[in-house]
mmCIF file as gemmi writes it, N, C-alpha and C atoms, coordinates in Angstrom:
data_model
loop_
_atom_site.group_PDB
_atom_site.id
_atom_site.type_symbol
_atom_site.label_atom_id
_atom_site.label_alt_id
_atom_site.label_comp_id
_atom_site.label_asym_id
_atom_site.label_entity_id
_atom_site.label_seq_id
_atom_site.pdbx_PDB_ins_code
_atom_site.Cartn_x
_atom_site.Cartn_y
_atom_site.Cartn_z
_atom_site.occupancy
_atom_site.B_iso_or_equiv
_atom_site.pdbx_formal_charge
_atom_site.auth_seq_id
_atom_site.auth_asym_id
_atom_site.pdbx_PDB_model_num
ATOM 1 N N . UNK Axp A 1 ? -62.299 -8.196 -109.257 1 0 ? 1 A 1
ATOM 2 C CA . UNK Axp A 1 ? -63.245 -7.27 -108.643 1 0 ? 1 A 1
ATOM 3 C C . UNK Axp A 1 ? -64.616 -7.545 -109.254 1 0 ? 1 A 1
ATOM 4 N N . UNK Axp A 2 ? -65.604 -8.063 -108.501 1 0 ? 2 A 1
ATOM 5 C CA . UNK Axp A 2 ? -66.725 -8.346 -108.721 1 0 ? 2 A 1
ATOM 6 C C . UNK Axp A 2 ? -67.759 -7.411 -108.314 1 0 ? 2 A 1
ATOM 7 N N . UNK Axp A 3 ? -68.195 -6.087 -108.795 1 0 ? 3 A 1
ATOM 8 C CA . UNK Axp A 3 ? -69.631 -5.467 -107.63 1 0 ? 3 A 1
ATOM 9 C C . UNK Axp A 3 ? -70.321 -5.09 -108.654 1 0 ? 3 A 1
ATOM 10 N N . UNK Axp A 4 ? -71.174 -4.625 -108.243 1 0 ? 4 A 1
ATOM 11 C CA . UNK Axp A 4 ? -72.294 -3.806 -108.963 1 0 ? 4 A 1
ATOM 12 C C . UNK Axp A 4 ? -72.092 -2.631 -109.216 1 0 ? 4 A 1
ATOM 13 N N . UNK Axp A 5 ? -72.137 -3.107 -110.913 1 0 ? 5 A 1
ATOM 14 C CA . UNK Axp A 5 ? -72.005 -1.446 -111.658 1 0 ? 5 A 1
ATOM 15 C C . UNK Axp A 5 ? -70.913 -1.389 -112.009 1 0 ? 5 A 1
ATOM 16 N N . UNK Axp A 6 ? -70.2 -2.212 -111.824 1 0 ? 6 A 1
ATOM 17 C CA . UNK Axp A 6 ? -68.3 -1.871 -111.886 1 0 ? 6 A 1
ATOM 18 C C . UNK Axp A 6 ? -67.627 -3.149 -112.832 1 0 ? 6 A 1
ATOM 19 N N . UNK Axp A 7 ? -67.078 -2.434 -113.51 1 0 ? 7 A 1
ATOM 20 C CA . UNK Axp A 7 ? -66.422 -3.073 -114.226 1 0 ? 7 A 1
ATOM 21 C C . UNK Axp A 7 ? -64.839 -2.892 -114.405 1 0 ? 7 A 1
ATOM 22 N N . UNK Axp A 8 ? -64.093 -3.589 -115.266 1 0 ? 8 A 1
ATOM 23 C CA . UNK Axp A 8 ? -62.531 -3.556 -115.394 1 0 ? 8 A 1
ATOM 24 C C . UNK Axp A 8 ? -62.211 -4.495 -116.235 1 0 ? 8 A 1
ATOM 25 N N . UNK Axp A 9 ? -61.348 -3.684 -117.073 1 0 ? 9 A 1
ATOM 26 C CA . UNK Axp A 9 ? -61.023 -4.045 -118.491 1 0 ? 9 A 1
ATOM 27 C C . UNK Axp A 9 ? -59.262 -3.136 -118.805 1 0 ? 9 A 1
ATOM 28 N N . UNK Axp A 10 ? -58.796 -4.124 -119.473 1 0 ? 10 A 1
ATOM 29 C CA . UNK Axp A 10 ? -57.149 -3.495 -119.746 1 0 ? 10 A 1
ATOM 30 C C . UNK Axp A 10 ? -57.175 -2.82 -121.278 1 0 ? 10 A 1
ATOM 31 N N . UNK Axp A 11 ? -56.922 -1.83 -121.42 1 0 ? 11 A 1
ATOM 32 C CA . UNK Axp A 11 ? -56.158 -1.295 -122.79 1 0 ? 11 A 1
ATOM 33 C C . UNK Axp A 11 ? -55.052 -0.821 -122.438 1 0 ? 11 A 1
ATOM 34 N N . UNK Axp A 12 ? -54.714 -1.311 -123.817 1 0 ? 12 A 1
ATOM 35 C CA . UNK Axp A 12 ? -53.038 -1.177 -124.276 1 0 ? 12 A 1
ATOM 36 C C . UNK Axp A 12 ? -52.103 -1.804 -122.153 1 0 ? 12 A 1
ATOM 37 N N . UNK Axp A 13 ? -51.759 -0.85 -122.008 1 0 ? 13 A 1
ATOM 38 C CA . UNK Axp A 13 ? -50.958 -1.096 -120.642 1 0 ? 13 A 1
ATOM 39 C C . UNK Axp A 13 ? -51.759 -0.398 -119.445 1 0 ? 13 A 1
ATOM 40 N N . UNK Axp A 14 ? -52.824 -0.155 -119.647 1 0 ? 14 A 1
ATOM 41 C CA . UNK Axp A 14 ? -53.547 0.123 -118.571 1 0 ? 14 A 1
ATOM 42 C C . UNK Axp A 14 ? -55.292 0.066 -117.935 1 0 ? 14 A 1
ATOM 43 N N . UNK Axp A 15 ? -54.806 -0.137 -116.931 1 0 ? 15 A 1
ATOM 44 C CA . UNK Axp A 15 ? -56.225 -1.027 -116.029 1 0 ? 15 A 1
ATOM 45 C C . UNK Axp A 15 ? -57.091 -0.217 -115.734 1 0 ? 15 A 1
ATOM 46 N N . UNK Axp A 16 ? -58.444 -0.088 -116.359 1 0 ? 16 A 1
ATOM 47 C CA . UNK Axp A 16 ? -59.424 0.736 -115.993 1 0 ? 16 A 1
ATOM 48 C C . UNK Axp A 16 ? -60.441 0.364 -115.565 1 0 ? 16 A 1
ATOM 49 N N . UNK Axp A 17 ? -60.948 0.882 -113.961 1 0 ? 17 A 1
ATOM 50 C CA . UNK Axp A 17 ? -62.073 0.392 -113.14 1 0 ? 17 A 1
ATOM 51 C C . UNK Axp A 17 ? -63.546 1.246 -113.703 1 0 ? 17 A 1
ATOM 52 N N . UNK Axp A 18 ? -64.142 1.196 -113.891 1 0 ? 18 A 1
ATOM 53 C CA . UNK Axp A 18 ? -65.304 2.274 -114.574 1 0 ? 18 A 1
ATOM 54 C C . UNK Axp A 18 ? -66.218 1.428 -113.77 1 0 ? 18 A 1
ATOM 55 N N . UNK Axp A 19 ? -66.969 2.553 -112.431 1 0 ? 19 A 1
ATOM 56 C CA . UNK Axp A 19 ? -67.952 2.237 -111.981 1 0 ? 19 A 1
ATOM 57 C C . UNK Axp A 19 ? -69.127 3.604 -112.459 1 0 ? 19 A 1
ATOM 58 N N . UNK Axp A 20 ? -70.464 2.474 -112.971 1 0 ? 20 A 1
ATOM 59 C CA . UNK Axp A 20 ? -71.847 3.342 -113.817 1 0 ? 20 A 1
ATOM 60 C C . UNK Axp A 20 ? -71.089 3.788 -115.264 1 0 ? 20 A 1
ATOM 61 N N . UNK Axp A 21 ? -70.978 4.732 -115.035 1 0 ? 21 A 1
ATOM 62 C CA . UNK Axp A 21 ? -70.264 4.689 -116.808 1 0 ? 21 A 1
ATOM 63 C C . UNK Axp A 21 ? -68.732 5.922 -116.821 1 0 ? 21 A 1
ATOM 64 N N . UNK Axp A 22 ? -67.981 5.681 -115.155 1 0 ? 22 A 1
ATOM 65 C CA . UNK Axp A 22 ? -66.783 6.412 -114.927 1 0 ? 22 A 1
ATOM 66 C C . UNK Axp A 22 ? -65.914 5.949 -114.997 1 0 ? 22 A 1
ATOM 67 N N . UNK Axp A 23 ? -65.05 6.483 -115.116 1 0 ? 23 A 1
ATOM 68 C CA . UNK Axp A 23 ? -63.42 5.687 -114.992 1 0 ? 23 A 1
ATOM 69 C C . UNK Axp A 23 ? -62.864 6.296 -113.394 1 0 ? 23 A 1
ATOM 70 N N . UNK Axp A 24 ? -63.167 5.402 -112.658 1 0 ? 24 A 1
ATOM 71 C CA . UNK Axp A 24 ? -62.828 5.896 -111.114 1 0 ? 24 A 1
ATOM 72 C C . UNK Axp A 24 ? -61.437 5.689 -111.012 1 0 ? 24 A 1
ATOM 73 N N . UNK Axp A 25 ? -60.471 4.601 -112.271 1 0 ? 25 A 1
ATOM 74 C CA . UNK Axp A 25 ? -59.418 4.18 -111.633 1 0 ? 25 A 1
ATOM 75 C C . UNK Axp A 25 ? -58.725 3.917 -112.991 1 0 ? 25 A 1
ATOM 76 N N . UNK Axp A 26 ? -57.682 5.022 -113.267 1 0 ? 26 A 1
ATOM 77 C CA . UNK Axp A 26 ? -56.996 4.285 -114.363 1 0 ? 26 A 1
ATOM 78 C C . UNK Axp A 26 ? -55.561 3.789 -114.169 1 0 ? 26 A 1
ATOM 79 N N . UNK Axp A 27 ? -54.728 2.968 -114.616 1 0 ? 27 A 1
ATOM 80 C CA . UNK Axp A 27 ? -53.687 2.408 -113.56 1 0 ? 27 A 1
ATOM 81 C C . UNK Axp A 27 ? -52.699 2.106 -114.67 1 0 ? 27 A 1
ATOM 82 N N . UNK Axp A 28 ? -51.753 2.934 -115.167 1 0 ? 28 A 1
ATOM 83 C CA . UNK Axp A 28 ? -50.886 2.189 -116.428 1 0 ? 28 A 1
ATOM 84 C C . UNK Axp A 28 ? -49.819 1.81 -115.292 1 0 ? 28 A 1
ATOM 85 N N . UNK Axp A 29 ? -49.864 0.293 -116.177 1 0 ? 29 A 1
ATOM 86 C CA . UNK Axp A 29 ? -48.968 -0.241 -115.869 1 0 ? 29 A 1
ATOM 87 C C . UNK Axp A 29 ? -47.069 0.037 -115.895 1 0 ? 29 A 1
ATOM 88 N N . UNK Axp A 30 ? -47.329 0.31 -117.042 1 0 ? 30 A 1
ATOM 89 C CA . UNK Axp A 30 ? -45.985 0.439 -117.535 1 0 ? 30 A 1
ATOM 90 C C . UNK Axp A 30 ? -45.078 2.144 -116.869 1 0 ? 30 A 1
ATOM 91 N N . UNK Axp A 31 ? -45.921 3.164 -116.491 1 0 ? 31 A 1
ATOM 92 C CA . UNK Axp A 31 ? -45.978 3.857 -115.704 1 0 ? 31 A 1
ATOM 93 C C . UNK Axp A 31 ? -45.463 4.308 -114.403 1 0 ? 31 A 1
ATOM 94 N N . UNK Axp A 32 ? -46.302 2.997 -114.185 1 0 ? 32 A 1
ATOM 95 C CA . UNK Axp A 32 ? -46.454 2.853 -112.502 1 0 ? 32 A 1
ATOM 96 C C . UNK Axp A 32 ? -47.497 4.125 -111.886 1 0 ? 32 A 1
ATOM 97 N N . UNK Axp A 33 ? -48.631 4.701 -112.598 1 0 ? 33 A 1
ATOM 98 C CA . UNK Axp A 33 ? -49.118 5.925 -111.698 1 0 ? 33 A 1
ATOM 99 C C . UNK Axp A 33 ? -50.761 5.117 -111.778 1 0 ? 33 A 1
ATOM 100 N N . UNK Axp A 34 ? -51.178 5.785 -110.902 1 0 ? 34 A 1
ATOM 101 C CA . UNK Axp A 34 ? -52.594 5.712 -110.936 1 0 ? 34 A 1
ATOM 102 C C . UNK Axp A 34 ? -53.436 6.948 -111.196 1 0 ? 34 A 1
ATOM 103 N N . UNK Axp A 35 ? -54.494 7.282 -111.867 1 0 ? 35 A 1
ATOM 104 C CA . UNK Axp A 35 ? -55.164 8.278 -112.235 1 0 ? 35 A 1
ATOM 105 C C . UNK Axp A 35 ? -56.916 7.95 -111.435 1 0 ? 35 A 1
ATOM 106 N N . UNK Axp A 36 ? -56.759 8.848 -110.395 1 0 ? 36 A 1
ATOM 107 C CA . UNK Axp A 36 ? -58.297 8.802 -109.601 1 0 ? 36 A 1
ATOM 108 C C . UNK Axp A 36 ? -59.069 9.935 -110.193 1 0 ? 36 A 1
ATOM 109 N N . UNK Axp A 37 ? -60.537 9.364 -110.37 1 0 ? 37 A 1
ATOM 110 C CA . UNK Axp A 37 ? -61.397 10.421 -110.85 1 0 ? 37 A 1
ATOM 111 C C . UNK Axp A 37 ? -63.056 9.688 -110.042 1 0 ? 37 A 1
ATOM 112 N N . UNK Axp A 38 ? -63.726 10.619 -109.542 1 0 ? 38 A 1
ATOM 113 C CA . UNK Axp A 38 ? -65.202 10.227 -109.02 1 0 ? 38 A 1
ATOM 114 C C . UNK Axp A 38 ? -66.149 10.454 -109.282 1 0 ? 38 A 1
ATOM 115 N N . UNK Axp A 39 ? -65.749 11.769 -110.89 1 0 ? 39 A 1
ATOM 116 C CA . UNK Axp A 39 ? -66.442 12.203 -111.892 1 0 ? 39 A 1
ATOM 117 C C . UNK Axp A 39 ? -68.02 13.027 -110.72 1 0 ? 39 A 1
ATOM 118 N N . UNK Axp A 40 ? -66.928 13.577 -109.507 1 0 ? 40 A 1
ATOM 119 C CA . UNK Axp A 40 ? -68.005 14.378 -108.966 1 0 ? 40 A 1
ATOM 120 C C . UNK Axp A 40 ? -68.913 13.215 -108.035 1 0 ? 40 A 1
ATOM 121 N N . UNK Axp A 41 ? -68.953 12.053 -108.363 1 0 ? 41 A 1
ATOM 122 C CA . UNK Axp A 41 ? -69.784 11.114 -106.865 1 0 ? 41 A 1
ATOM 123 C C . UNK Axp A 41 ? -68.93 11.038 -105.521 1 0 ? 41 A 1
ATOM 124 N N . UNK Axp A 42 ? -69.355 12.228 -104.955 1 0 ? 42 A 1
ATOM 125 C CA . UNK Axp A 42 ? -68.504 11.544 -103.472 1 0 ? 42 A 1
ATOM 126 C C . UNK Axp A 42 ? -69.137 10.615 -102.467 1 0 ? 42 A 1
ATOM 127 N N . UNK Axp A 43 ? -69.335 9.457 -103.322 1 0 ? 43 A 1
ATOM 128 C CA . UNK Axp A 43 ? -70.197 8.933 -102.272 1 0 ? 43 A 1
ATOM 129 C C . UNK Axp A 43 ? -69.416 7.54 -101.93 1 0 ? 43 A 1
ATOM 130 N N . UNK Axp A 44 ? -69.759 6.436 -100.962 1 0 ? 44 A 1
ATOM 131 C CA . UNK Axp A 44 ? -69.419 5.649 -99.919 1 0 ? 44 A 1
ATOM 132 C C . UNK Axp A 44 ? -69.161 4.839 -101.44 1 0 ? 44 A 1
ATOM 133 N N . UNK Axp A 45 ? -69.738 4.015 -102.335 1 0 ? 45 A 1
ATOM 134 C CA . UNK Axp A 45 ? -69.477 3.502 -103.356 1 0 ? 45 A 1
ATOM 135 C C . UNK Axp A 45 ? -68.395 3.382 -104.137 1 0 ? 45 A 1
ATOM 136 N N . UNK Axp A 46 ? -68.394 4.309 -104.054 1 0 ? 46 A 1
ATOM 137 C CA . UNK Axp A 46 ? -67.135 4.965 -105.333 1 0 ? 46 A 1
ATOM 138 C C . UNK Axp A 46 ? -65.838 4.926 -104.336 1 0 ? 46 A 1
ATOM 139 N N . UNK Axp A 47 ? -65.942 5.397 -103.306 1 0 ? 47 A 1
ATOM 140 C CA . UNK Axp A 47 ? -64.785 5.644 -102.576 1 0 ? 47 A 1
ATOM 141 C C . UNK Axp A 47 ? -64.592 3.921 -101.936 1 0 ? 47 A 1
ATOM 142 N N . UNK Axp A 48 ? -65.469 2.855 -101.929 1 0 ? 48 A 1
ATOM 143 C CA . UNK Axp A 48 ? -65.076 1.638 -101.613 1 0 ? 48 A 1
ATOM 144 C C . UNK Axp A 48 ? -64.495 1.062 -103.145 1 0 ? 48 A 1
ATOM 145 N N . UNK Axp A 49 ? -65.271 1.077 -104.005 1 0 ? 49 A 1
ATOM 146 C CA . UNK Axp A 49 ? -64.273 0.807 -105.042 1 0 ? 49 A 1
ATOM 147 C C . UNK Axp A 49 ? -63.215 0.999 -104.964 1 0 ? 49 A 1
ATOM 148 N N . UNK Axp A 50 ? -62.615 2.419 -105.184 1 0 ? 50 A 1
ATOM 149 C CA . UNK Axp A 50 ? -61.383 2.61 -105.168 1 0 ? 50 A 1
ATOM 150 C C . UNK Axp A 50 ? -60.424 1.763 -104.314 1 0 ? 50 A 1
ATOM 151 N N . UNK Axp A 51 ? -60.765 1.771 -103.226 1 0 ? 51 A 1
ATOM 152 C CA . UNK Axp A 51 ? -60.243 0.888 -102.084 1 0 ? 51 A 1
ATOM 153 C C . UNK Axp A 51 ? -59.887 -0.362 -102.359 1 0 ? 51 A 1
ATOM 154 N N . UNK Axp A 52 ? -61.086 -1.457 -102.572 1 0 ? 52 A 1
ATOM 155 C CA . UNK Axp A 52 ? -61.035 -2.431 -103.391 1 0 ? 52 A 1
ATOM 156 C C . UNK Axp A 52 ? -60.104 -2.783 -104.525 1 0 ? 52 A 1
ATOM 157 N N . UNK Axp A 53 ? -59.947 -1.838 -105.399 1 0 ? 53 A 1
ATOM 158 C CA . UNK Axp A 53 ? -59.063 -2.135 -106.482 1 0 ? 53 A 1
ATOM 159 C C . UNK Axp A 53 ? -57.787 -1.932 -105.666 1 0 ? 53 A 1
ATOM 160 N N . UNK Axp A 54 ? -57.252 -1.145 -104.834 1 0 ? 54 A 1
ATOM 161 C CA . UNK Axp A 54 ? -56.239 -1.104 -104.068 1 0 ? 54 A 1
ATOM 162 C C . UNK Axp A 54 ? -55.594 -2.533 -103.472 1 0 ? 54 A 1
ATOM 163 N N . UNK Axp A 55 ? -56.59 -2.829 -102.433 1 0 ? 55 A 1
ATOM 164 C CA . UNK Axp A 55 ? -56.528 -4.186 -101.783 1 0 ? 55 A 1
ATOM 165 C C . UNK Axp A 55 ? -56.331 -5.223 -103.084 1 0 ? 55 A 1
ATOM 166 N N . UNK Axp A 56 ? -56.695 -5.405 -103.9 1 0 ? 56 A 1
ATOM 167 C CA . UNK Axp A 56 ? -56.718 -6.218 -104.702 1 0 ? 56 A 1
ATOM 168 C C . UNK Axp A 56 ? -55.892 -6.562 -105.497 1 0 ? 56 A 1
ATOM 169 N N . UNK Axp A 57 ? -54.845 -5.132 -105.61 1 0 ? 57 A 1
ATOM 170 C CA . UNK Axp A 57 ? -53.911 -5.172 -106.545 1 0 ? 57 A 1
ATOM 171 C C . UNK Axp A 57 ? -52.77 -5.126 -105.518 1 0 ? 57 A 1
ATOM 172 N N . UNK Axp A 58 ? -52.868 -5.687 -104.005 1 0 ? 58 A 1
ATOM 173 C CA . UNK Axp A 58 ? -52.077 -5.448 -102.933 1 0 ? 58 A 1
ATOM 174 C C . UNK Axp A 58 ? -51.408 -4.053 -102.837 1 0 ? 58 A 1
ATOM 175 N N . UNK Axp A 59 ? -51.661 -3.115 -103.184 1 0 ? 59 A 1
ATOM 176 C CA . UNK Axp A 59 ? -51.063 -1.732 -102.912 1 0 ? 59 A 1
ATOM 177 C C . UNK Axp A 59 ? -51.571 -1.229 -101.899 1 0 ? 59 A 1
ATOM 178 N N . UNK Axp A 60 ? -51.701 -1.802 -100.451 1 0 ? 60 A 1
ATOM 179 C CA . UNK Axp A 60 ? -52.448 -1.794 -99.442 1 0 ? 60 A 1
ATOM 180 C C . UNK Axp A 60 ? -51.542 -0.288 -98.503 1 0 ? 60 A 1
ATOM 181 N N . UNK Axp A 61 ? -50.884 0.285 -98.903 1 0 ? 61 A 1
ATOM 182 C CA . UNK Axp A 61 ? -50.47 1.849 -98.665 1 0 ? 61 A 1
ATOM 183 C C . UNK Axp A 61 ? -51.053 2.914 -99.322 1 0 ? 61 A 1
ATOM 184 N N . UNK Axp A 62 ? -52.221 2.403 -100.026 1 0 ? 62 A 1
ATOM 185 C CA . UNK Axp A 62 ? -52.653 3.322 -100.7 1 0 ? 62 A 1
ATOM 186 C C . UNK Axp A 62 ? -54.071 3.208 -99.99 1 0 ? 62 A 1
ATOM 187 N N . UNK Axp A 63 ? -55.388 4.234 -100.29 1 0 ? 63 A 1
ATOM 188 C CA . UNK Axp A 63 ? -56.144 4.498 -99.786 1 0 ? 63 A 1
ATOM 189 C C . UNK Axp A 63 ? -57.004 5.903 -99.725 1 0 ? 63 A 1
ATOM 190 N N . UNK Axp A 64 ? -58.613 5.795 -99.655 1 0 ? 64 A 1
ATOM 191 C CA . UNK Axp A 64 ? -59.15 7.036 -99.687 1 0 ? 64 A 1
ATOM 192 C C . UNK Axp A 64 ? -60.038 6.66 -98.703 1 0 ? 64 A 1
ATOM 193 N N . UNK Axp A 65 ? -60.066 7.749 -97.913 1 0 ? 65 A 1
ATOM 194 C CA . UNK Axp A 65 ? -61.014 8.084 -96.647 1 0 ? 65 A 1
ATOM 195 C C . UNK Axp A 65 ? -61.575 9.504 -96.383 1 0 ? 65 A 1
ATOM 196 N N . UNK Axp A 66 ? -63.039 9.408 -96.231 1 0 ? 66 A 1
ATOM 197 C CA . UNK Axp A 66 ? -63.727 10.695 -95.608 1 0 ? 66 A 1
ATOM 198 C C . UNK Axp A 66 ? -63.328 11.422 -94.352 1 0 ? 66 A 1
ATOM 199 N N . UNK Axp A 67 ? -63.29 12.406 -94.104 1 0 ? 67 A 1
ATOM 200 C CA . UNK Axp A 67 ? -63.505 13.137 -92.882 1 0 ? 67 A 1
ATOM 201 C C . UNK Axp A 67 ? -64.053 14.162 -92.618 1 0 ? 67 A 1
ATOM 202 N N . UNK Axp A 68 ? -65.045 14.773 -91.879 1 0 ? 68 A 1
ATOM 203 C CA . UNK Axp A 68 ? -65.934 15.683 -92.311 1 0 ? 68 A 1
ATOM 204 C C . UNK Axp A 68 ? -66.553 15.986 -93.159 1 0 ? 68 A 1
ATOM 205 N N . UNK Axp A 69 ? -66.62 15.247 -94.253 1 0 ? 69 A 1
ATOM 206 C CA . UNK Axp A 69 ? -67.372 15.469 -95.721 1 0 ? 69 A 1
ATOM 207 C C . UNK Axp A 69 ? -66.103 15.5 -96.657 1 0 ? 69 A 1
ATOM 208 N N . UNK Axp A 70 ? -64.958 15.526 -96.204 1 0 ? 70 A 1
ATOM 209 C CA . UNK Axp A 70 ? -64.011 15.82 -96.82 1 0 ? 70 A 1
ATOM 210 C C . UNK Axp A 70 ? -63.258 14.539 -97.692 1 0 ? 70 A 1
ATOM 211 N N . UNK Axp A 71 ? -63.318 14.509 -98.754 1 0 ? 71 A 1
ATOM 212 C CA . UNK Axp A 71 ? -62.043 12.996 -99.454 1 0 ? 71 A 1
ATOM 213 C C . UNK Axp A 71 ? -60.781 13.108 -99.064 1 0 ? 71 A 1
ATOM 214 N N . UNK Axp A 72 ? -60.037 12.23 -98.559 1 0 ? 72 A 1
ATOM 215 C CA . UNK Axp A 72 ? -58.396 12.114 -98.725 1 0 ? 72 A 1
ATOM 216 C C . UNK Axp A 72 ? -57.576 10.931 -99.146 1 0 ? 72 A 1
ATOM 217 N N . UNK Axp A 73 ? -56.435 10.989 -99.7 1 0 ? 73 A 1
ATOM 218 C CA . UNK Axp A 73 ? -55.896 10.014 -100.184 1 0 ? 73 A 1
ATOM 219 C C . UNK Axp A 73 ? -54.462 9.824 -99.215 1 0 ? 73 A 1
ATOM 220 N N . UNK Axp A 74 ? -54.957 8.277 -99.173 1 0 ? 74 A 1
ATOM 221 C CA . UNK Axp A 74 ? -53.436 7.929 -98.509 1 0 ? 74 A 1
ATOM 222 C C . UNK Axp A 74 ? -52.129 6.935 -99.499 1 0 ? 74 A 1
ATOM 223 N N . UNK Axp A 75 ? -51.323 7.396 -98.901 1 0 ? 75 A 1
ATOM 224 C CA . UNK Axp A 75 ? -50.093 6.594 -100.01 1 0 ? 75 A 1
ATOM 225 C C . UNK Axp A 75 ? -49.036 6.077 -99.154 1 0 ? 75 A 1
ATOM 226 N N . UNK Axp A 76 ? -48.01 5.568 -99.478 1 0 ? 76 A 1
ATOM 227 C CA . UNK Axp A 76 ? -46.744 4.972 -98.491 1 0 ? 76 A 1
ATOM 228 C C . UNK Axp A 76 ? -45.774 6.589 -97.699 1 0 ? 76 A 1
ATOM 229 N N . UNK Axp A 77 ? -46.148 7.429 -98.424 1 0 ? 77 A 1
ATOM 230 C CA . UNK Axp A 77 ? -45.54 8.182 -97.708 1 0 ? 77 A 1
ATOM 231 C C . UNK Axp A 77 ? -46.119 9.786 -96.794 1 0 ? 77 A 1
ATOM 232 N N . UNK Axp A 78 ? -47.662 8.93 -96.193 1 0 ? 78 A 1
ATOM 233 C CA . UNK Axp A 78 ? -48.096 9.934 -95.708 1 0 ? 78 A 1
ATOM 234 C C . UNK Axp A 78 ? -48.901 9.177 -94.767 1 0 ? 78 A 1
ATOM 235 N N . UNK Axp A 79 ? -50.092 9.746 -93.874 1 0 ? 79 A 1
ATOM 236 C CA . UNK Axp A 79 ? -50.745 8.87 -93.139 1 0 ? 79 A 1
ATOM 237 C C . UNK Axp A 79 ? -51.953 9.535 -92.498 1 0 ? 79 A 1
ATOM 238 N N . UNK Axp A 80 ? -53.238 9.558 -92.257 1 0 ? 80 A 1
ATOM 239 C CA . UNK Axp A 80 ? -54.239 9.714 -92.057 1 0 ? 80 A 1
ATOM 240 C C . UNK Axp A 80 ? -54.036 11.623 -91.613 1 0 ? 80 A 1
ATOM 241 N N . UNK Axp A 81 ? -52.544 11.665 -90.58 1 0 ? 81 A 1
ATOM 242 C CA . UNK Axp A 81 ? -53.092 12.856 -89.807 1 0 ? 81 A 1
ATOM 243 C C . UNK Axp A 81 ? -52.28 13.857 -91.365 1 0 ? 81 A 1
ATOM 244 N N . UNK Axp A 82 ? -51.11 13.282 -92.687 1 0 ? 82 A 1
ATOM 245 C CA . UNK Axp A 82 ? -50.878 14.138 -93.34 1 0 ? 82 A 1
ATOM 246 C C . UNK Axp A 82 ? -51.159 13.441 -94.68 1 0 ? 82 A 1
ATOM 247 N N . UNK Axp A 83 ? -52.52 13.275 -95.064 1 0 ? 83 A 1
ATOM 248 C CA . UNK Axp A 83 ? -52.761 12.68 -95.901 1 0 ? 83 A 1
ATOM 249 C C . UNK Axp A 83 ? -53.36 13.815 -97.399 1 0 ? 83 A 1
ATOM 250 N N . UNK Axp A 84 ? -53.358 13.683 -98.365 1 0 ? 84 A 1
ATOM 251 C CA . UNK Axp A 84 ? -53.457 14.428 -99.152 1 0 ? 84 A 1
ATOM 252 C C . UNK Axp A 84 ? -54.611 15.082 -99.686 1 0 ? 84 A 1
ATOM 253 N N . UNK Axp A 85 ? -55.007 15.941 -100.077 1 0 ? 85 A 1
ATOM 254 C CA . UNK Axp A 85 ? -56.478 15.9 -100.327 1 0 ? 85 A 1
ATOM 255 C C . UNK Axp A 85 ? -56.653 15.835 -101.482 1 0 ? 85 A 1
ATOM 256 N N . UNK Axp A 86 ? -58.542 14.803 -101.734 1 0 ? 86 A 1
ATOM 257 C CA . UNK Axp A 86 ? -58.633 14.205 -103.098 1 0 ? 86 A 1
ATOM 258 C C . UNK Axp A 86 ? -58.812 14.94 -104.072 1 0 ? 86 A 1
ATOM 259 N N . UNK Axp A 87 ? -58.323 14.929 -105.196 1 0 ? 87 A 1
ATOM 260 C CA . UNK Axp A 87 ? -58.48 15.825 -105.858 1 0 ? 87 A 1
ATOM 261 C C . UNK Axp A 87 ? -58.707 14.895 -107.685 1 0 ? 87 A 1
ATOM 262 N N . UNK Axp A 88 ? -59.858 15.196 -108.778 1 0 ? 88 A 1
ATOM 263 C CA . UNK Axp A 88 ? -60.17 14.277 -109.53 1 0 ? 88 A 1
ATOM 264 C C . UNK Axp A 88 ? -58.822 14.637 -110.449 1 0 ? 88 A 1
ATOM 265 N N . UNK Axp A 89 ? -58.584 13.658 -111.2 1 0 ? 89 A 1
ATOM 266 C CA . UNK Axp A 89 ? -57.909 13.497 -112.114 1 0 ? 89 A 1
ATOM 267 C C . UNK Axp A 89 ? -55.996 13.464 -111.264 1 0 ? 89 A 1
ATOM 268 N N . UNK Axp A 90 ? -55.956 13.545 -110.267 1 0 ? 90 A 1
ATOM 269 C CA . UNK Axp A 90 ? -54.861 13.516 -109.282 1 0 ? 90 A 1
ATOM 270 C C . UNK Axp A 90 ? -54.052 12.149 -109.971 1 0 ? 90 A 1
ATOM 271 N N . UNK Axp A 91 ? -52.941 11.828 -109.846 1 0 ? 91 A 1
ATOM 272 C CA . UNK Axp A 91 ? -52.122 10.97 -110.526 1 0 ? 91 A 1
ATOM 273 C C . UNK Axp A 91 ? -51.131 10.709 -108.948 1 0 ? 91 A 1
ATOM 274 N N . UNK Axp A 92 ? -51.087 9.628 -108.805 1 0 ? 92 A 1
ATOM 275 C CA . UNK Axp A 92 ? -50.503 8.704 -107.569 1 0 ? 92 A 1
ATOM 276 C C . UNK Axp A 92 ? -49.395 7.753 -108.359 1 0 ? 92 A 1
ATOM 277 N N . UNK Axp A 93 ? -48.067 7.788 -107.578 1 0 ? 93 A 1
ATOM 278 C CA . UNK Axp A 93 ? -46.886 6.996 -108.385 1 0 ? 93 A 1
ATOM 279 C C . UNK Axp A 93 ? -46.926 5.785 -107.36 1 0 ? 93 A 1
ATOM 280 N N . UNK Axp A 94 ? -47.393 4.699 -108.055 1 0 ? 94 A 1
ATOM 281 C CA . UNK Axp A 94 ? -47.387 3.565 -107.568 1 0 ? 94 A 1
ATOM 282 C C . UNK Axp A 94 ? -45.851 2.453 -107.189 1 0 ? 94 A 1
ATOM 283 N N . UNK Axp A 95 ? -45.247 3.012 -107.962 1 0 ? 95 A 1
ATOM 284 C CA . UNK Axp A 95 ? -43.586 2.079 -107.551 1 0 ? 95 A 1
ATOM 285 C C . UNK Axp A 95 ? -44.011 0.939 -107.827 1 0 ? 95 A 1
């Protein structure tokens, strides 16, 4: 993952995306969960990051999308019309 402002770095067993000076994405491995946080930016940025690290790490059932102003998260077992709402520090079981 290459963008601006964003970085990613591993401790101990887990992968942390920190875009500006957040941790938008923490991902233990050993786990299997993901920990989303936007530290309050709901903006187009942050929410493509997230995405990005998704696609990237092929967990392409996963996902966050706006609607009405609103964040939601998608996972393998839900889908746009029952998708979850975002919520920071929310923990996602990756399998």
């Amino acid at each position: 993952m290459k963008s601006y402002k964003t970085t990613i770095h591993t401790e101990n067993d887990t992968v942390n995306v920190v875009h500006h000076s957040t941790k938008i994405i923490q991902h233990n491995l050993v786990n299997k969960t993901i920990k989303l946080n936007n530290g309050g930016w709901f903006s187009k940025t942050t929410k493509d990051r997230m995405n990005e690290y998704f696609n990237d790490s092929n967990l392409y059932s996963f996902g966050v999308f706006q609607k009405k102003g609103d964040w939601f998260v998608l996972t393998p077992n839900n889908d746009h019309k029952n998708a979850l709402p975002y919520e920071n520090d929310m923990i996602l079981e990756v399998k």
